[in-house]
PQR file with spaces between the fields and no chain letter, atoms N, CA, C, O and H, PARSE charges and radii, in Angstrom:
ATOM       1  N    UNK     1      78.416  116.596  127.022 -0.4000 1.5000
ATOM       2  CA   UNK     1      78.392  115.336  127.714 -0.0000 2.0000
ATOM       3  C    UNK     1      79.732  114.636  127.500  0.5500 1.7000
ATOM       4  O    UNK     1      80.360  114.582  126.443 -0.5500 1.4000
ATOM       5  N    UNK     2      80.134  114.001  128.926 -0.4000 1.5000
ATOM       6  CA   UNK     2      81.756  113.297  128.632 -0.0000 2.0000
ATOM       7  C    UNK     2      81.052  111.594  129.173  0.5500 1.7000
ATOM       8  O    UNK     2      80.137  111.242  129.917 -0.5500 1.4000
ATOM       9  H    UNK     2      79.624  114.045  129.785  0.4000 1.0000
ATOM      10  N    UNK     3      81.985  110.954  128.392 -0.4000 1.5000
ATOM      11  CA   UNK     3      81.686  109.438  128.952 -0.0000 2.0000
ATOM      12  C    UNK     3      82.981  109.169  129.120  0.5500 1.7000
ATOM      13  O    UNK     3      83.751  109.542  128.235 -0.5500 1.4000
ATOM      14  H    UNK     3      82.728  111.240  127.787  0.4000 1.0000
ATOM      15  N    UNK     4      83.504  108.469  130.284 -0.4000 1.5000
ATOM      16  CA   UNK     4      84.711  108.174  130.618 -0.0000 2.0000
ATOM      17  C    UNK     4      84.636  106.491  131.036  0.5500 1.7000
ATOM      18  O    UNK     4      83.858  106.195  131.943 -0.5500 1.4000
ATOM      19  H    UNK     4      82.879  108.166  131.003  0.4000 1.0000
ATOM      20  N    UNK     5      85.383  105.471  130.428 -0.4000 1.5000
ATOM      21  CA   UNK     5      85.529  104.472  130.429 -0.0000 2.0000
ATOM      22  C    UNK     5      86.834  104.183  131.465  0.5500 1.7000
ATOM      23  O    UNK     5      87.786  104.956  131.572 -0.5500 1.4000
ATOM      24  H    UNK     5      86.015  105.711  129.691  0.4000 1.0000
ATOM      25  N    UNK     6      86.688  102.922  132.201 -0.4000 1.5000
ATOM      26  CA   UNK     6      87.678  102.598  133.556 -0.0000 2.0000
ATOM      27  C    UNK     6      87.960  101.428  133.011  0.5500 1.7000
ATOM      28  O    UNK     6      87.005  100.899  132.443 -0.5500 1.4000
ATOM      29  H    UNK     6      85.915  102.294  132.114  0.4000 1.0000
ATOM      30  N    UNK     7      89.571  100.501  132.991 -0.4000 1.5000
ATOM      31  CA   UNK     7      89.602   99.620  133.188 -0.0000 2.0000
ATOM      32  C    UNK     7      90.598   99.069  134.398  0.5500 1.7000
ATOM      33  O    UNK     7      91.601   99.621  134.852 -0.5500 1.4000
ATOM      34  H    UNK     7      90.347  100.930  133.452  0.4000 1.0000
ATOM      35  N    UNK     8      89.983   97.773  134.780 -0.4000 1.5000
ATOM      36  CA   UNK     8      91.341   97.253  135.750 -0.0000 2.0000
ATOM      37  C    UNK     8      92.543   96.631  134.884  0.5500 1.7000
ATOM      38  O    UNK     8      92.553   95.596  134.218 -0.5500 1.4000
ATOM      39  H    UNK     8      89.168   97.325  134.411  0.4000 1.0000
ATOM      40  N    UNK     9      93.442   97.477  135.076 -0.4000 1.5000
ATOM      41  CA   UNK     9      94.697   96.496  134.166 -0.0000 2.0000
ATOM      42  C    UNK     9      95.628   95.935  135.302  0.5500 1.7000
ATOM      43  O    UNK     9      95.810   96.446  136.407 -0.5500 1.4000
ATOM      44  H    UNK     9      93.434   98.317  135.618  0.4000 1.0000
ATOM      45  N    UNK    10      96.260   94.614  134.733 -0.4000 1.5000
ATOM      46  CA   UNK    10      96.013   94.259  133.775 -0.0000 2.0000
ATOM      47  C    UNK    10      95.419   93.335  133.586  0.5500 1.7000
ATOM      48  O    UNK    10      95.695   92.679  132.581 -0.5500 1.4000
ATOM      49  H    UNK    10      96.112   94.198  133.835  0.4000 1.0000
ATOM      50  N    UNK    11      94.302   92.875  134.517 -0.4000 1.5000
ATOM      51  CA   UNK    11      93.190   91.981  134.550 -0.0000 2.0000
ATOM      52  C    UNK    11      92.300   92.366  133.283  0.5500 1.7000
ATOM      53  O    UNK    11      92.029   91.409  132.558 -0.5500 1.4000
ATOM      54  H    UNK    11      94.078   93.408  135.332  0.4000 1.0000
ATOM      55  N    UNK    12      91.765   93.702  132.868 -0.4000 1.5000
ATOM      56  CA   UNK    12      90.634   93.722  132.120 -0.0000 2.0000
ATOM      57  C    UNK    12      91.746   94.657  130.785  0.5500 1.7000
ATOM      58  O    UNK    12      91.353   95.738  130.347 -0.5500 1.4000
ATOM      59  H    UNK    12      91.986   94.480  133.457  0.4000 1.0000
ATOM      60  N    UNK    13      93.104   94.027  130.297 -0.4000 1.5000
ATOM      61  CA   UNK    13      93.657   94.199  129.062 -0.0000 2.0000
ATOM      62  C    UNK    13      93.455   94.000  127.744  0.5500 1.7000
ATOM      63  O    UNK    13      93.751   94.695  126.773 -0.5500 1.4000
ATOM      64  H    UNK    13      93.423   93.149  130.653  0.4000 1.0000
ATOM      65  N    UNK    14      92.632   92.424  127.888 -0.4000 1.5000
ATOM      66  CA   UNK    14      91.986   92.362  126.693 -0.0000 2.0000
ATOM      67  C    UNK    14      90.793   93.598  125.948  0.5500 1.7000
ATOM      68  O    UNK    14      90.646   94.051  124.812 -0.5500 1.4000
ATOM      69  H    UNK    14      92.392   91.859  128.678  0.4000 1.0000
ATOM      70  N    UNK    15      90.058   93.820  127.358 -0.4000 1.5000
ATOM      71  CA   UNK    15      89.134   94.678  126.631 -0.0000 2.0000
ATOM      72  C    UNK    15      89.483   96.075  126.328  0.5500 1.7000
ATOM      73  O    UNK    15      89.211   96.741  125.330 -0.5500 1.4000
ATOM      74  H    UNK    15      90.178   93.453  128.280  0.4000 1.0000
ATOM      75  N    UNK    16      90.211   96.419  127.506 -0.4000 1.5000
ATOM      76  CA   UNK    16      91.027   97.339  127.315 -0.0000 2.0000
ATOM      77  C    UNK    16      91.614   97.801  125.586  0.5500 1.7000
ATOM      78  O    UNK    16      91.627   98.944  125.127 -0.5500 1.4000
ATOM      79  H    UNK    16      90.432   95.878  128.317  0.4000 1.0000
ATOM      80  N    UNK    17      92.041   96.574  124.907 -0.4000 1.5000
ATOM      81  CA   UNK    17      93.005   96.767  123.809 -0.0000 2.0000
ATOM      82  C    UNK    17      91.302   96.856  122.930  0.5500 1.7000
ATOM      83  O    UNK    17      91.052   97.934  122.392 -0.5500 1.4000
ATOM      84  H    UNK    17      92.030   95.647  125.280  0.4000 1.0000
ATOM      85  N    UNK    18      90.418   95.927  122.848 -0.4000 1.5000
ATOM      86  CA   UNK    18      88.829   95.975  122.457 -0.0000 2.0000
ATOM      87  C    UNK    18      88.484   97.417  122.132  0.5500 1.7000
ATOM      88  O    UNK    18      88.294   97.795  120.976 -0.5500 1.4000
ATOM      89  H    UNK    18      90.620   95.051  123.286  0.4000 1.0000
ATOM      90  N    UNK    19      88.406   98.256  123.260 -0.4000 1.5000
ATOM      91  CA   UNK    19      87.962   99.221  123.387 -0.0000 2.0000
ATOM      92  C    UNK    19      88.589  100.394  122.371  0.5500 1.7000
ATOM      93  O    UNK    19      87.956  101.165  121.650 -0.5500 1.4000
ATOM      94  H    UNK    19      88.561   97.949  124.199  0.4000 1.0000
ATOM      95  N    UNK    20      90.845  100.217  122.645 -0.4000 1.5000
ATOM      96  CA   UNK    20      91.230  101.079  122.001 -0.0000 2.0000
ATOM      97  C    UNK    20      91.254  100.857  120.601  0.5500 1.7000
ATOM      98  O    UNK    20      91.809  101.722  119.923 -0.5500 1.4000
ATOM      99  H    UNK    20      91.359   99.590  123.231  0.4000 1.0000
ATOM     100  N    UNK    21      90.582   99.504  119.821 -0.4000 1.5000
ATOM     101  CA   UNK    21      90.955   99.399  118.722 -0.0000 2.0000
ATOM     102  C    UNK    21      89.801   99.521  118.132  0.5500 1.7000
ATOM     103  O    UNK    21      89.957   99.296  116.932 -0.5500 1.4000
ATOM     104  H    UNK    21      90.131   98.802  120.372  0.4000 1.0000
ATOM     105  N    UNK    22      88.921   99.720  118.337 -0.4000 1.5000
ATOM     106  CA   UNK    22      87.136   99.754  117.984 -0.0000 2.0000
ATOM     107  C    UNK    22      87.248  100.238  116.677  0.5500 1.7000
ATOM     108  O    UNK    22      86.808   99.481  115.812 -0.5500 1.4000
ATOM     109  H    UNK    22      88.794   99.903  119.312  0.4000 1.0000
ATOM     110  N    UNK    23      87.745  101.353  116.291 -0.4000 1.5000
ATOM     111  CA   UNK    23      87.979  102.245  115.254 -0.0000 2.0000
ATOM     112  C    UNK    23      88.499  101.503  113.987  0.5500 1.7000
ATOM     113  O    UNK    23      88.152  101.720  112.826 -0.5500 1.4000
ATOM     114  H    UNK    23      88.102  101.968  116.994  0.4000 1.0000
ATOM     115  N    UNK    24      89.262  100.725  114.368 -0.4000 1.5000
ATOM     116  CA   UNK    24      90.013  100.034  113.139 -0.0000 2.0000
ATOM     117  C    UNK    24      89.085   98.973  112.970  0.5500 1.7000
ATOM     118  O    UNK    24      88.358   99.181  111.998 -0.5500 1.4000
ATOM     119  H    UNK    24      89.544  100.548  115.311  0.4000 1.0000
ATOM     120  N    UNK    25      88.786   97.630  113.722 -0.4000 1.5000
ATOM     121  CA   UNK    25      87.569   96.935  113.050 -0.0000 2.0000
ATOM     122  C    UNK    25      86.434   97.646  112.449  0.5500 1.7000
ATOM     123  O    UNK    25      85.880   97.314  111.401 -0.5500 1.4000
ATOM     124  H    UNK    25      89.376   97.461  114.511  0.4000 1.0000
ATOM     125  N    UNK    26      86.125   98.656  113.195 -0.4000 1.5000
ATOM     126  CA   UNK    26      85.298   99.083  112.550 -0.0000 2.0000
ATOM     127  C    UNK    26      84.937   99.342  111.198  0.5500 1.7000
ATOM     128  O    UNK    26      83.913   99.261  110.520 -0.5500 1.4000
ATOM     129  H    UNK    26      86.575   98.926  114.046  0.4000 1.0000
ATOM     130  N    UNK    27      86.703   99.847  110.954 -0.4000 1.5000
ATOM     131  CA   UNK    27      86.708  100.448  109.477 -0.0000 2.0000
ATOM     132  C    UNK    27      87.063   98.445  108.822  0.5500 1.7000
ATOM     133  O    UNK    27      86.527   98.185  107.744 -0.5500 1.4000
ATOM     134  H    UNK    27      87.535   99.913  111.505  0.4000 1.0000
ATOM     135  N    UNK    28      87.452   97.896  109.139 -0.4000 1.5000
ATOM     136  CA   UNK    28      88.004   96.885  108.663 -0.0000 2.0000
ATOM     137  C    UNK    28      86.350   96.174  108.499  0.5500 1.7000
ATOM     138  O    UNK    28      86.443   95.505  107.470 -0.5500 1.4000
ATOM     139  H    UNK    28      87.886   98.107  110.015  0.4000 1.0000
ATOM     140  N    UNK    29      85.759   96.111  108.721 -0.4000 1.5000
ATOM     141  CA   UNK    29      83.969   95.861  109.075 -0.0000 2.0000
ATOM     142  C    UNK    29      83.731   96.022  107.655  0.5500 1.7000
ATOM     143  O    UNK    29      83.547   95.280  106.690 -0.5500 1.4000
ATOM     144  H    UNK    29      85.684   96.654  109.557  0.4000 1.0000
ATOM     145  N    UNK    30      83.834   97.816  107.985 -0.4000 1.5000
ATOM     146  CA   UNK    30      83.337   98.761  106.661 -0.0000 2.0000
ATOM     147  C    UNK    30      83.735   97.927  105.397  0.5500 1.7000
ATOM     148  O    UNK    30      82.857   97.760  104.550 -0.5500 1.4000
ATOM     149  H    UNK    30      83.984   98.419  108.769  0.4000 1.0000
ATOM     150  N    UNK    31      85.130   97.321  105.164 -0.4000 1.5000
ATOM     151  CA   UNK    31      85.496   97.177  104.427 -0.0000 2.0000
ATOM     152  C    UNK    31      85.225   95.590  103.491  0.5500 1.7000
ATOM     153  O    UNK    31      85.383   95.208  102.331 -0.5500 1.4000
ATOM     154  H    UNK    31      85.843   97.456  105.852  0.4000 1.0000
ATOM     155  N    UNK    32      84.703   94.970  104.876 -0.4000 1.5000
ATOM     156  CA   UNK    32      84.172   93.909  103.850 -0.0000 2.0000
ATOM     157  C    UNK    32      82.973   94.117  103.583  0.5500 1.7000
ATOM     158  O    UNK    32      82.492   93.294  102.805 -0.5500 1.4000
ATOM     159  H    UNK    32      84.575   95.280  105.818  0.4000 1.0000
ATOM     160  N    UNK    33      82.194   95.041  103.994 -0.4000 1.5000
ATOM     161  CA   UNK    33      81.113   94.760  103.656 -0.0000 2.0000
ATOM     162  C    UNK    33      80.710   95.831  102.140  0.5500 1.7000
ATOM     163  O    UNK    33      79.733   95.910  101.395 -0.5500 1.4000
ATOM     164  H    UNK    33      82.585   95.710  104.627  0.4000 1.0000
ATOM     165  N    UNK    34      82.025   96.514  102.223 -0.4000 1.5000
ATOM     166  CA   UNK    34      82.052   97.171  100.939 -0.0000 2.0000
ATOM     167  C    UNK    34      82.294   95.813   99.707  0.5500 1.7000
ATOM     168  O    UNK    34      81.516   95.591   98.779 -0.5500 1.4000
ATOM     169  H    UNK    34      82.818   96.450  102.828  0.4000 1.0000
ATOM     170  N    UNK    35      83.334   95.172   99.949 -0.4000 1.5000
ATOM     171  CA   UNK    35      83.986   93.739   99.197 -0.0000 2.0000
ATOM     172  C    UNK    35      82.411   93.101   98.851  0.5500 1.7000
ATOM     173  O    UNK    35      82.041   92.835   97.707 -0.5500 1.4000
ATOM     174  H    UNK    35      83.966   95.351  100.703  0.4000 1.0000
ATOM     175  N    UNK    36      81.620   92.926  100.020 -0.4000 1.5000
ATOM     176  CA   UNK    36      80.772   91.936   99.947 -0.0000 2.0000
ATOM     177  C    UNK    36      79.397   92.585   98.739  0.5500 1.7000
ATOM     178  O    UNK    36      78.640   92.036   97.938 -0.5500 1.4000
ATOM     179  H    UNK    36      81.921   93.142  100.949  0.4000 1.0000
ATOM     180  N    UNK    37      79.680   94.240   99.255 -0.4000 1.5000
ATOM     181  CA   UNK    37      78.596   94.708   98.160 -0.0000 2.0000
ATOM     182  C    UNK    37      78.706   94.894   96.344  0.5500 1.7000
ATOM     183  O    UNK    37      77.865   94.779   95.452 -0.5500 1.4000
ATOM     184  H    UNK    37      80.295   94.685   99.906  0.4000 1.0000
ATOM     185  N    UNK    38      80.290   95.258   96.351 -0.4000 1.5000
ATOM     186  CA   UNK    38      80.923   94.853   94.956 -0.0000 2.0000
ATOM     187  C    UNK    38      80.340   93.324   94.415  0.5500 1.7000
ATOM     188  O    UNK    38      79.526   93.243   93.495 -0.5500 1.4000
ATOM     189  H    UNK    38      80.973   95.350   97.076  0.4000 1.0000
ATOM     190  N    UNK    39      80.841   92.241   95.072 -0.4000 1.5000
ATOM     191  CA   UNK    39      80.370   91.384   94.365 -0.0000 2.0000
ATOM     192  C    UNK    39      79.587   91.545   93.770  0.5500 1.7000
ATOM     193  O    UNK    39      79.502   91.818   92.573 -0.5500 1.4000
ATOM     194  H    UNK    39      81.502   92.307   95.820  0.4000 1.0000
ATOM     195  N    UNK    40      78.453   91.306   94.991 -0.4000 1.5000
ATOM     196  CA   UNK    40      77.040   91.245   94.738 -0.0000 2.0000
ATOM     197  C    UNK    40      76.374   92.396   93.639  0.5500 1.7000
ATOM     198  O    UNK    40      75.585   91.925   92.821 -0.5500 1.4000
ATOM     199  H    UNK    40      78.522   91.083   95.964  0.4000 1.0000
ATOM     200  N    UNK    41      76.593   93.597   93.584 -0.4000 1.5000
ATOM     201  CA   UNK    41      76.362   94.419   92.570 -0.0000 2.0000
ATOM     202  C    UNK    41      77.078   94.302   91.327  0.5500 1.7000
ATOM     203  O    UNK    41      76.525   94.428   90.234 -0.5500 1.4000
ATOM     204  H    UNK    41      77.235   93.980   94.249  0.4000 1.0000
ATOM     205  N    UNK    42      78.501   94.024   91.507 -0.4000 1.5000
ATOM     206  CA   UNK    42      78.651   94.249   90.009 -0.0000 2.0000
ATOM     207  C    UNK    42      79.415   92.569   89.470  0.5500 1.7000
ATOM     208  O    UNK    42      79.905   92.479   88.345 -0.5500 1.4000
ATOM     209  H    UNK    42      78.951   93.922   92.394  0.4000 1.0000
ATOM     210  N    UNK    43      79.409   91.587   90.257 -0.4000 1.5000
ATOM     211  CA   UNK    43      80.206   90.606   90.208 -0.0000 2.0000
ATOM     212  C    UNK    43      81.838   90.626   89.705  0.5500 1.7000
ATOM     213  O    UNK    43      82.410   90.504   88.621 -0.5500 1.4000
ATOM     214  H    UNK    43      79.011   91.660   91.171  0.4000 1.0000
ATOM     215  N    UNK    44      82.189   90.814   90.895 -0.4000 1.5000
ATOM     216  CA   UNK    44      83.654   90.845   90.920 -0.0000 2.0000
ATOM     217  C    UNK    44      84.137   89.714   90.846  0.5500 1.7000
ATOM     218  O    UNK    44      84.204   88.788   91.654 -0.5500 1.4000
ATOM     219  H    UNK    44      81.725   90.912   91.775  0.4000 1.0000
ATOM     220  N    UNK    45      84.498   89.854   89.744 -0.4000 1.5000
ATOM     221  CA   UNK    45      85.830   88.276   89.602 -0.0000 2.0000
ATOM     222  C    UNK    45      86.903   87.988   89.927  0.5500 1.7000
ATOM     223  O    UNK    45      87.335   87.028   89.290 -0.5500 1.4000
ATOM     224  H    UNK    45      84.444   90.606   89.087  0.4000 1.0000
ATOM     225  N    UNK    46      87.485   88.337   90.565 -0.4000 1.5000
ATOM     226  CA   UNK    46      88.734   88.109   91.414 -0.0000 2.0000
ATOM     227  C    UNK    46      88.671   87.096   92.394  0.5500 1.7000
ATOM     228  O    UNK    46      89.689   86.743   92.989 -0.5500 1.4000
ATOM     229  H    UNK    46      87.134   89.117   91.083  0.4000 1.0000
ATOM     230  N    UNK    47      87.317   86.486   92.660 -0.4000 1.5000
ATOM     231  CA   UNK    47      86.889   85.719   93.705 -0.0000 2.0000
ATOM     232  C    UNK    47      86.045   84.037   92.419  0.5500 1.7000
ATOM     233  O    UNK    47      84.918   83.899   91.944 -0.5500 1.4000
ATOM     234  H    UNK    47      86.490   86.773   92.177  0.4000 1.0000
ATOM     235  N    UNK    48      87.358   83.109   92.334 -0.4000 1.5000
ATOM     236  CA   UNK    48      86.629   82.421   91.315 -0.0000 2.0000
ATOM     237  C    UNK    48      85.774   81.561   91.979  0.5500 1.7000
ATOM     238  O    UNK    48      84.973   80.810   91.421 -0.5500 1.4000
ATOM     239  H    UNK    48      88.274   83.221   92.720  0.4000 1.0000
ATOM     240  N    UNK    49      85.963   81.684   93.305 -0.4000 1.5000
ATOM     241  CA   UNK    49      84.489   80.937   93.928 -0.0000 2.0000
ATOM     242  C    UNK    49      84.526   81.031   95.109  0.5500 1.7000
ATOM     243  O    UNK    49      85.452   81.568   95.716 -0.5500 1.4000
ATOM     244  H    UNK    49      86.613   82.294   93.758  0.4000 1.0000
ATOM     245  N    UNK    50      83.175   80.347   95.812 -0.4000 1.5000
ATOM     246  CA   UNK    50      82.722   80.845   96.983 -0.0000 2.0000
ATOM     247  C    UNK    50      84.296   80.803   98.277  0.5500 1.7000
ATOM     248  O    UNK    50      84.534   81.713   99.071 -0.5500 1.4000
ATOM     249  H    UNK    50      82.422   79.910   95.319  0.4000 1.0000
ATOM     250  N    UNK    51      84.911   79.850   98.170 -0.4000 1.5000
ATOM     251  CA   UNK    51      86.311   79.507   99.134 -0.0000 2.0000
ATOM     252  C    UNK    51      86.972   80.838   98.604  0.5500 1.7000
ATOM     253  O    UNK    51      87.026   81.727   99.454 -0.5500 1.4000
ATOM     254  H    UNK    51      84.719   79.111   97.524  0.4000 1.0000
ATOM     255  N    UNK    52      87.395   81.092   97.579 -0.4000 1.5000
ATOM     256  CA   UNK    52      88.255   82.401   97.614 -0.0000 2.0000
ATOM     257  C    UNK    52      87.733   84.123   98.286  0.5500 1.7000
ATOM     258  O    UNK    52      88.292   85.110   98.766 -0.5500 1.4000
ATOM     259  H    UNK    52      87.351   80.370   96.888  0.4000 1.0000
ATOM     260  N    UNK    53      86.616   83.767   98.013 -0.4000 1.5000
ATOM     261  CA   UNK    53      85.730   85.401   98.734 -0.0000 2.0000
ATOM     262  C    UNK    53      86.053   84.922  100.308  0.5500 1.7000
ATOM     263  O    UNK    53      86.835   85.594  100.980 -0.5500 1.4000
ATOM     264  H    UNK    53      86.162   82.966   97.624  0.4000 1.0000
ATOM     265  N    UNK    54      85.495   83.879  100.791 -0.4000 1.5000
ATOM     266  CA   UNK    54      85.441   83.516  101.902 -0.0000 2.0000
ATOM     267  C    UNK    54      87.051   83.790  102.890  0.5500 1.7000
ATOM     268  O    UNK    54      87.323   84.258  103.996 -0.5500 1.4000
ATOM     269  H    UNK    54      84.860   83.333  100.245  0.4000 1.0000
ATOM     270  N    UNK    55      87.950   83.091  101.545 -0.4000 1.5000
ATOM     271  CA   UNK    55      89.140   83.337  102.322 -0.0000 2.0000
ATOM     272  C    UNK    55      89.729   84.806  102.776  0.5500 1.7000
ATOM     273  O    UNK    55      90.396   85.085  103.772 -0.5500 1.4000
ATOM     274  H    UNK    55      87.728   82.710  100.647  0.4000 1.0000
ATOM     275  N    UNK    56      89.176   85.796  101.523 -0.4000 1.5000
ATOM     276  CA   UNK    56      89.729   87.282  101.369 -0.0000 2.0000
ATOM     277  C    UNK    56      89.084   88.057  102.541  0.5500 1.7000
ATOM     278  O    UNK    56      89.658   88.902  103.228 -0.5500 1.4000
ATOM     279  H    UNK    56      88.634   85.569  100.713  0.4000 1.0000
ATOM     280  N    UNK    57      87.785   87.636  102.669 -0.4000 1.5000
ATOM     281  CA   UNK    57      87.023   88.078  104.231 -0.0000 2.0000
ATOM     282  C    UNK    57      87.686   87.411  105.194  0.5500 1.7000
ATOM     283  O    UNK    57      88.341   88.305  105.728 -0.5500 1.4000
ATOM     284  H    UNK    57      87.319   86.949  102.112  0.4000 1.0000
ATOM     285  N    UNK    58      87.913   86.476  105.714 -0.4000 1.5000
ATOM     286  CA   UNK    58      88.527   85.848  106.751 -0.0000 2.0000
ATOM     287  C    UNK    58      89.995   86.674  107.233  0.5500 1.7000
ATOM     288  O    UNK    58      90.245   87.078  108.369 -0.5500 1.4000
ATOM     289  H    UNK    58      87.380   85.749  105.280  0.4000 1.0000
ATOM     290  N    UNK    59      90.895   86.792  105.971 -0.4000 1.5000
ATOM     291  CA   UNK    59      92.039   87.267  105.754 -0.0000 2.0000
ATOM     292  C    UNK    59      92.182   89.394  106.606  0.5500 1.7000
ATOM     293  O    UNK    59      92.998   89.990  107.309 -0.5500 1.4000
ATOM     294  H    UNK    59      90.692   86.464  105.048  0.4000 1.0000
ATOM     295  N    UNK    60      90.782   89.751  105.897 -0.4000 1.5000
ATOM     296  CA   UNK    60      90.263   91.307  106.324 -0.0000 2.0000
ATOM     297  C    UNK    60      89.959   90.973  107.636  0.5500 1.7000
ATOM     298  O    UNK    60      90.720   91.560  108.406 -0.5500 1.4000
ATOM     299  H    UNK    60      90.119   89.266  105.325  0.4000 1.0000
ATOM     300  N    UNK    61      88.746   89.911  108.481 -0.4000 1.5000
ATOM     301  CA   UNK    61      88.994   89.961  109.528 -0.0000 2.0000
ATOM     302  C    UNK    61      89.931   89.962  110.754  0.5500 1.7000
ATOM     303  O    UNK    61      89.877   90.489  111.866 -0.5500 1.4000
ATOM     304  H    UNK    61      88.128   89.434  107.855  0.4000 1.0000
ATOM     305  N    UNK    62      90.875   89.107  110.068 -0.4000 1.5000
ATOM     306  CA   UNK    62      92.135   88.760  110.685 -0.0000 2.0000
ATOM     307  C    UNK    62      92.918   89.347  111.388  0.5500 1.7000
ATOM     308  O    UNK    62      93.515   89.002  112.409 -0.5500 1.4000
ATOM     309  H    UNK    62      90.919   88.679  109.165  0.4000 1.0000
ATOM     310  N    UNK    63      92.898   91.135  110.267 -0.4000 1.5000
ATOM     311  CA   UNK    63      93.705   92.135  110.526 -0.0000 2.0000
ATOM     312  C    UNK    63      93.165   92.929  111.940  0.5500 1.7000
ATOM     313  O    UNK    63      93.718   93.579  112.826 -0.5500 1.4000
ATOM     314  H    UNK    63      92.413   91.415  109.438  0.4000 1.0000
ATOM     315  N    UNK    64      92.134   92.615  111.719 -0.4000 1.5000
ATOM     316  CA   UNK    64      91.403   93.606  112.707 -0.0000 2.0000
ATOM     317  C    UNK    64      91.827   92.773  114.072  0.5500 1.7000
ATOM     318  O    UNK    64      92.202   93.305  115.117 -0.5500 1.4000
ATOM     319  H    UNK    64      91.684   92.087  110.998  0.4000 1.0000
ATOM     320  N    UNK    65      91.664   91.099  113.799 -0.4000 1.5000
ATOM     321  CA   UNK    65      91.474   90.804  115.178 -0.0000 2.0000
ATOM     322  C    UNK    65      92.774   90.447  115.538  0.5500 1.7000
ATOM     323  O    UNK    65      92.812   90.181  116.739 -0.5500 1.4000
ATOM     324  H    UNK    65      91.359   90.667  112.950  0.4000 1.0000
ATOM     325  N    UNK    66      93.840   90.334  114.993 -0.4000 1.5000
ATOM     326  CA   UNK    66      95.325   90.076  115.544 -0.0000 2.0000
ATOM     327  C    UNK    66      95.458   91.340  115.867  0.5500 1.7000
ATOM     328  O    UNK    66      96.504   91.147  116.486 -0.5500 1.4000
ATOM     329  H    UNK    66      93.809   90.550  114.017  0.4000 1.0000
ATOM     330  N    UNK    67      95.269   92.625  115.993 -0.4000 1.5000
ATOM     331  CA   UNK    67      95.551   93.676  116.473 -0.0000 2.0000
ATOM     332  C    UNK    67      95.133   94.293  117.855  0.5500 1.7000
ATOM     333  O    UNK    67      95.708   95.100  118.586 -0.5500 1.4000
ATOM     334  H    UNK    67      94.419   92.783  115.490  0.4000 1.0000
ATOM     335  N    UNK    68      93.829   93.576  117.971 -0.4000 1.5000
ATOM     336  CA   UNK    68      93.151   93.513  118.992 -0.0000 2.0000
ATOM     337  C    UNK    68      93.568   92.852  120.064  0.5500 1.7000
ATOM     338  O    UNK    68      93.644   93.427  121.151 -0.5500 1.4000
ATOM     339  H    UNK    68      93.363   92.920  117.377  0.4000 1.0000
ATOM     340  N    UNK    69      93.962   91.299  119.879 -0.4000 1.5000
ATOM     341  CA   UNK    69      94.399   90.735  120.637 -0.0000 2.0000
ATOM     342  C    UNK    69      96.234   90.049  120.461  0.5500 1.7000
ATOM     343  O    UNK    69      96.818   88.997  120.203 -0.5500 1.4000
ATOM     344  H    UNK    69      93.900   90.833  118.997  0.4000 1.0000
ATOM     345  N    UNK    70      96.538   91.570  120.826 -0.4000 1.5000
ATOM     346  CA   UNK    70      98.152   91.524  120.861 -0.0000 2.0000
ATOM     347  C    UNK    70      98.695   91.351  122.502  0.5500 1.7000
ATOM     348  O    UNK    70      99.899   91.295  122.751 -0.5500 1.4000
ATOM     349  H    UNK    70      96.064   92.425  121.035  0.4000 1.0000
């Protein structure tokens, strides 16, 4: 089975870039929610409170989504 995706460029670019970057949020996803399970299992201190975790996730999302929307 093939699935073949169409876009109109450069009207539909944004999603376009969506589509080709899926892979990397994805893993960037993966990755906080790895961050988020450390805490919670073993309490990671590097995060001396709730604003600093918050910021380090924000910071991981970031990457994903400035890449996306270049």
């Amino acid at each position: 089975m093939k699935a073949t995706i169409e876009f109109q460029l450069p009207e539909d670019r944004h999603e376009h870039l969506r589509a080709i970057y899926a892979t990397e949020a994805w893993s960037v996803l993966y990755d906080i929610d790895n961050t988020l399970r450390n805490v919670l299992k073993h309490g990671d201190y590097r995060y001396k409170t709730v604003e600093d975790l918050a910021t380090a996730i924000r910071e991981q999302a970031r990457i994903a989504l400035d890449k996306i929307d270049e």
